[in-house]
PAPARO-175282 format. One record per residue (C-alpha): x, y, z negated; residue in three letters; residue number from 1. Coordinates in nm, 4 decimals. Layout:
> X_Y_Z_ala_NUM
...
END
This chain:
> -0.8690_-0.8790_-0.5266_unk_1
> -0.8431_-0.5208_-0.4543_unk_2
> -1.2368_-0.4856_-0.4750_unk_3
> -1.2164_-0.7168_-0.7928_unk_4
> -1.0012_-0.4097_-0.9416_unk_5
> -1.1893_-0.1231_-0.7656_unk_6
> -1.5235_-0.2693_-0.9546_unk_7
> -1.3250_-0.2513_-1.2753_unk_8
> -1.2220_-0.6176_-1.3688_unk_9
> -1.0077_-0.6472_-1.6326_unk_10
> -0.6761_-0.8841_-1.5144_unk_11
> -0.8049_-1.0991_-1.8049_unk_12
> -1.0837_-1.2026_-1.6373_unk_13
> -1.1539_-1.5326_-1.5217_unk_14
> -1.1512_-1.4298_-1.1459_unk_15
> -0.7939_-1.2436_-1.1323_unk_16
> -0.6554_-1.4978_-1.3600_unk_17
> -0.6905_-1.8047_-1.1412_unk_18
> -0.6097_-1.5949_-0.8732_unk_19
> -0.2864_-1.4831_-1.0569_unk_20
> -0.2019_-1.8504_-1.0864_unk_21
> -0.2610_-1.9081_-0.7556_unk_22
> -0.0398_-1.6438_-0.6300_unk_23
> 0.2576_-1.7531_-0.9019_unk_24
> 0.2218_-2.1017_-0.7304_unk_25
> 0.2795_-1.9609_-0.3809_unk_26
> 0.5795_-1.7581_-0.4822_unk_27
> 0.7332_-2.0808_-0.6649_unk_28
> 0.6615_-2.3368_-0.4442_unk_29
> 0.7409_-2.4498_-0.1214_unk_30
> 0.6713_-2.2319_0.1800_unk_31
> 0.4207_-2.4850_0.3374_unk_32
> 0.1542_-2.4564_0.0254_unk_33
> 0.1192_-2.0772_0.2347_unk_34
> -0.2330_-2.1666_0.3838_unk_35
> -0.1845_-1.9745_0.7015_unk_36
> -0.0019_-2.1607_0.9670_unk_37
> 0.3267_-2.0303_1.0390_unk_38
> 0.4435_-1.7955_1.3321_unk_39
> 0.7192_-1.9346_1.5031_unk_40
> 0.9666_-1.6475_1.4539_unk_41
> 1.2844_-1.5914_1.1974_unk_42
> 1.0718_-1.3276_1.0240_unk_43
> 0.8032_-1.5599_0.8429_unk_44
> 0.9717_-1.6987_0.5304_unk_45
> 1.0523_-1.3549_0.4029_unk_46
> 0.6522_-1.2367_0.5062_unk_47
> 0.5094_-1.4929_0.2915_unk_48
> 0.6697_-1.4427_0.0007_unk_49
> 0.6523_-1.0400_0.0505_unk_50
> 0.2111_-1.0995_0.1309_unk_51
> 0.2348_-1.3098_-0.1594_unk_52
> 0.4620_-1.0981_-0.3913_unk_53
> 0.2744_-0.7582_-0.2854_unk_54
> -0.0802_-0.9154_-0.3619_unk_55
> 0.0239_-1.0520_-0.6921_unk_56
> 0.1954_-0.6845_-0.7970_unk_57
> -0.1679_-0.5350_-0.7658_unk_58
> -0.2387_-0.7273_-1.0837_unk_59
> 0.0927_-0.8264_-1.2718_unk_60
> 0.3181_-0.6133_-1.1434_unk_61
> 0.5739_-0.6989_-1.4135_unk_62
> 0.5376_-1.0587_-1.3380_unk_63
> 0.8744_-1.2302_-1.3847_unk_64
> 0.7705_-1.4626_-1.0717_unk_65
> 0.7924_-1.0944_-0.8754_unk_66
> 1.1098_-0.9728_-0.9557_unk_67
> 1.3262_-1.1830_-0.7162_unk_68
> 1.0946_-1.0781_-0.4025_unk_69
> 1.0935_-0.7143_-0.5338_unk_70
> 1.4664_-0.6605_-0.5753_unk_71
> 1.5374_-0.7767_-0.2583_unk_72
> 1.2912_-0.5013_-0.0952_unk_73
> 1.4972_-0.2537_-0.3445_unk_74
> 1.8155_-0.3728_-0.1819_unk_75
> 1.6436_-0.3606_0.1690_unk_76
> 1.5414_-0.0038_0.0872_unk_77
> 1.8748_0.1027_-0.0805_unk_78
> 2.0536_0.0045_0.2244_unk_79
> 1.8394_0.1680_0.4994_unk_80
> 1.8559_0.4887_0.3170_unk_81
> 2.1864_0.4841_0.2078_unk_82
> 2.2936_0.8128_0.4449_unk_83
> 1.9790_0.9833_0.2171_unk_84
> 1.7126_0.9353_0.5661_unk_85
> 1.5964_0.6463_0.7371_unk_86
> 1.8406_0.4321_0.9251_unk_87
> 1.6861_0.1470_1.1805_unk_88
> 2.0028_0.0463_1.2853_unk_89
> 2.1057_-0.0204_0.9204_unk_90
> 1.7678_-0.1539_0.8193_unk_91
> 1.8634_-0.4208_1.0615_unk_92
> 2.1729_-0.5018_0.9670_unk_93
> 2.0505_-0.5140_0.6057_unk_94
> 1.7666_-0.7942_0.7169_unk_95
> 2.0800_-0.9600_0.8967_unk_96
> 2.2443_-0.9708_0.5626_unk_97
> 1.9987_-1.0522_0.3368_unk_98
> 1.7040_-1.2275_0.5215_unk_99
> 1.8050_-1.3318_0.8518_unk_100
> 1.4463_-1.2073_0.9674_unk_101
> 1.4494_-1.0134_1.3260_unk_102
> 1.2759_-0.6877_1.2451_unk_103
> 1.3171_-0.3617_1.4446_unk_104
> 0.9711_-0.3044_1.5495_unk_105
> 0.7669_-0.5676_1.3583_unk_106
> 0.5612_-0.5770_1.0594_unk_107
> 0.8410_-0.6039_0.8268_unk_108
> 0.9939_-0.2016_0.8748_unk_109
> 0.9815_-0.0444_0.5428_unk_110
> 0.6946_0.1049_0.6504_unk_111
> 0.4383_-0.1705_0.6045_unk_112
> 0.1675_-0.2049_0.3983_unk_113
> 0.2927_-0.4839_0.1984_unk_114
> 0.6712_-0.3326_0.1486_unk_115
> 0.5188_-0.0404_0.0075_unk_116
> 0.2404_-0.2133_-0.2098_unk_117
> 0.4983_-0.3902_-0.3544_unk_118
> 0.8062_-0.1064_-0.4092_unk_119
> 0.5384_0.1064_-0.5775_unk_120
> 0.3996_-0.1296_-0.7915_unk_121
> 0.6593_-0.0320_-1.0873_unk_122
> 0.6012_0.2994_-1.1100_unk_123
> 0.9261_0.5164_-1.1411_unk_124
> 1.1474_0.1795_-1.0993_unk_125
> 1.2764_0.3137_-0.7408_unk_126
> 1.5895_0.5809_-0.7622_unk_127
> 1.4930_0.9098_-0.7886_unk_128
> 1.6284_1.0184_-0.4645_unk_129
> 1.5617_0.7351_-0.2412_unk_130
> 1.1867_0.6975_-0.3332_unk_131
> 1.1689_1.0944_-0.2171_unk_132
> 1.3536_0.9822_0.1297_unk_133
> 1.1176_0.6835_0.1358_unk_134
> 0.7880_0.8451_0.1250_unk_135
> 0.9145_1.1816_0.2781_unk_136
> 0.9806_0.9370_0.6344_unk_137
> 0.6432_0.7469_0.5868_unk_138
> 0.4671_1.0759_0.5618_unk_139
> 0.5663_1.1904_0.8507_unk_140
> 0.6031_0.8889_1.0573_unk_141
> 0.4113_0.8804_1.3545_unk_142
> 0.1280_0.6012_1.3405_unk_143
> 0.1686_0.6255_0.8924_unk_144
> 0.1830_0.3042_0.7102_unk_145
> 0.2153_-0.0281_0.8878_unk_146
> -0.1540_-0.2240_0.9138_unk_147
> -0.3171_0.1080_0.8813_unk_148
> -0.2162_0.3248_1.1408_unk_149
> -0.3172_0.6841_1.0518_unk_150
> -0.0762_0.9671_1.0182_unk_151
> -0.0632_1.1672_0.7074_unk_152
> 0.1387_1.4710_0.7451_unk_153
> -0.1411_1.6846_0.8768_unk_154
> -0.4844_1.5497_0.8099_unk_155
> -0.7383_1.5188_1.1272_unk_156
> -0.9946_1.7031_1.1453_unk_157
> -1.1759_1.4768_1.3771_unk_158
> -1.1125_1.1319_1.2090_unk_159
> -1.3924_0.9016_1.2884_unk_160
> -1.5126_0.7023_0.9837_unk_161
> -1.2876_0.4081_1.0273_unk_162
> -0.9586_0.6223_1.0369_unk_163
> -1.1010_0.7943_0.7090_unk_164
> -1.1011_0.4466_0.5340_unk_165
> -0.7371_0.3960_0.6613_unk_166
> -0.6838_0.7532_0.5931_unk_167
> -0.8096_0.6831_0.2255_unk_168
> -0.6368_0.3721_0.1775_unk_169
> -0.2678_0.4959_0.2932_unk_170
> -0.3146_0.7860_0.0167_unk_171
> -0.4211_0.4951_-0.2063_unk_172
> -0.1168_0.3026_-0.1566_unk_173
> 0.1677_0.6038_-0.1539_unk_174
> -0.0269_0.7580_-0.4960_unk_175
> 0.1462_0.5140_-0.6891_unk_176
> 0.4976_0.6771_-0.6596_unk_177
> 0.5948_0.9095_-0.8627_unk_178
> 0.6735_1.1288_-0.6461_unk_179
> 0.3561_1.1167_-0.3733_unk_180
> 0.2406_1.4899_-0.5324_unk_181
> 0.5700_1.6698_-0.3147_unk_182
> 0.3823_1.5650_-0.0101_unk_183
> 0.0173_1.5237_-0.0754_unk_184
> -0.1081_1.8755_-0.1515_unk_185
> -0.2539_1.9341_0.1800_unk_186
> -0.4090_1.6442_0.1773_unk_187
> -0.5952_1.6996_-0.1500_unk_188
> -0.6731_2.0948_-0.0415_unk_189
> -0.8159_1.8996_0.2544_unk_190
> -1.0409_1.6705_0.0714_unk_191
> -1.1761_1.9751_-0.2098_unk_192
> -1.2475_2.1778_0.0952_unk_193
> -1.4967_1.8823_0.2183_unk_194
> -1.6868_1.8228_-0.0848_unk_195
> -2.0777_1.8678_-0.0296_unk_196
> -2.2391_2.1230_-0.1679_unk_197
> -2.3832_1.8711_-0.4444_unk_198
> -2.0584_1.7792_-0.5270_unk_199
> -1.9685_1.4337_-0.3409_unk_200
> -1.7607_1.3486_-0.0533_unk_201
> -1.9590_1.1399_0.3010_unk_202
> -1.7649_1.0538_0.5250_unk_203
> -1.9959_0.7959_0.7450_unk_204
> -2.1172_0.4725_0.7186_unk_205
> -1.8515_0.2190_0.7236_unk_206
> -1.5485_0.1427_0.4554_unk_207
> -1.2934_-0.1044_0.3786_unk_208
> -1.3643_-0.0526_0.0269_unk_209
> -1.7380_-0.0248_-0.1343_unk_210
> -1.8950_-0.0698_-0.4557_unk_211
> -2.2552_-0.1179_-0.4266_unk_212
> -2.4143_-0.3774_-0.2721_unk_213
> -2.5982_-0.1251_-0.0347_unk_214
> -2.3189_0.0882_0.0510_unk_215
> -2.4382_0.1669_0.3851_unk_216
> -2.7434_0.3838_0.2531_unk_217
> -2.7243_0.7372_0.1968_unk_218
> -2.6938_0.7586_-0.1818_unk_219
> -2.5230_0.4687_-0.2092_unk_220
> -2.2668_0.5349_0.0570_unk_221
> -2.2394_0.8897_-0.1171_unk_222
> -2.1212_0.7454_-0.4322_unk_223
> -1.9027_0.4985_-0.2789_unk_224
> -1.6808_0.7092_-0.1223_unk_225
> -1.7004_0.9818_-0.4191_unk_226
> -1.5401_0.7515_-0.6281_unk_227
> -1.2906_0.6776_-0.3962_unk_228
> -1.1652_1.0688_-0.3570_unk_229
> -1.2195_1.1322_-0.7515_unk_230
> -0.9332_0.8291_-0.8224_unk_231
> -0.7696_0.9878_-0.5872_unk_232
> -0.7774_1.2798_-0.6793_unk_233
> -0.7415_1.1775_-1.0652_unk_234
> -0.3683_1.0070_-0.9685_unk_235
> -0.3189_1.3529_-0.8298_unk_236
> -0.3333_1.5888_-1.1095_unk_237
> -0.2429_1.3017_-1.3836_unk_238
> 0.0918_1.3333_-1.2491_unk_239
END
């Protein structure tokens, strides 16, 4: 789905509507039509619904079927920054309150991939202030965004080309908040100052994300990533 959009599908099209439906189903029907088997922990009911929920949002992410899953993340948020900074201790007692799910140093901190698809999916929705706390901790959480596992603070200078893709992708993901510009500019002053001298961005031969069929070629591979940086860098400045 996220290459689907990256290629420039409409979410009219044939493709991202059945897999809209799809999604809808999962997120109002039982938890067994999930077609992973389950883990065997108190944490997995709330998972599938937030994978579910947070893959859906890249599409329709004012889809009535999302706003149950996505308010309770807002209340799961609300709570663990309450004090105006991150708070594990009340994290947990807000997943004790709300989900029952067992999550101090699992998949399902605020941190993840999926909690933060899904929170920035409605642009400007968040409080003011708490999106700022949110994305100031991420940003300078050791290890980044959960599933991805680069820091952002300070970019590396000596990321290999798989850590760039992850690298790429967390900026990605935190772009759609408002408020991602207060702690990006590095970043982006990082990426200008790496621009070849025709004008593109290379940064090696492998990518999560690729839009030719040939992407591992020079020129190919060139204008892969280019594209990549120049949405990037487009959120950026639009804001």
């Amino acid at each position: 789905m996220e290459r689907a959009l990256a290629l420039g599908l409409d979410v009219s099209h044939p493709i991202l509507s059945k897999a809209t439906r799809y999604l809808v189903g999962l997120l109002e029907g039982p938890l067994a039509d999930f077609p992973d088997p389950p883990e065997k922990n108190d944490r997995w009911a709330t998972a599938v619904r937030l994978f579910t929920a947070a893959t859906l949002a890249l599409v329709q992410p004012n889809h009535p079927a999302l706003d149950e899953v996505w308010n309770l993340w807002l209340s799961i948020a609300q709570r663990t920054f309450a004090a105006g900074q991150y708070d594990p201790g009340a994290e947990v007692l807000a997943h004790r309150e709300l989900t029952g799910a067992t999550v101090q140093g699992s998949y399902q901190v605020l941190s993840g991939r999926y909690q933060l698809a899904l929170l920035g999916a409605r642009p400007g929705a968040l409080p003011r202030d708490l999106e700022q706390a949110l994305l100031d901790w991420v940003w300078h959480k050791e290890g980044g965004i959960g599933y991805l596992g680069v820091g952002l603070s300070s970019p590396d200078p000596y990321l290999d080309t798989r850590r760039m893709d992850r690298w790429l992708a967390s900026l990605g993901l935190l772009s759609r908040f408002p408020s991602w510009q207060e702690q990006a500019g590095d970043a982006i002053q990082w990426l200008w100052d790496r621009r070849t001298p025709a004008g593109l961005w290379d940064f090696g031969p492998r990518t999560s994300v690729h839009f030719s069929e040939t992407w591992r070629k020079g020129p190919a591979r060139q204008f892969d990533w280019t594209t990549r940086v120049l949405v990037l860098l487009q959120n950026y400045y639009a804001g």
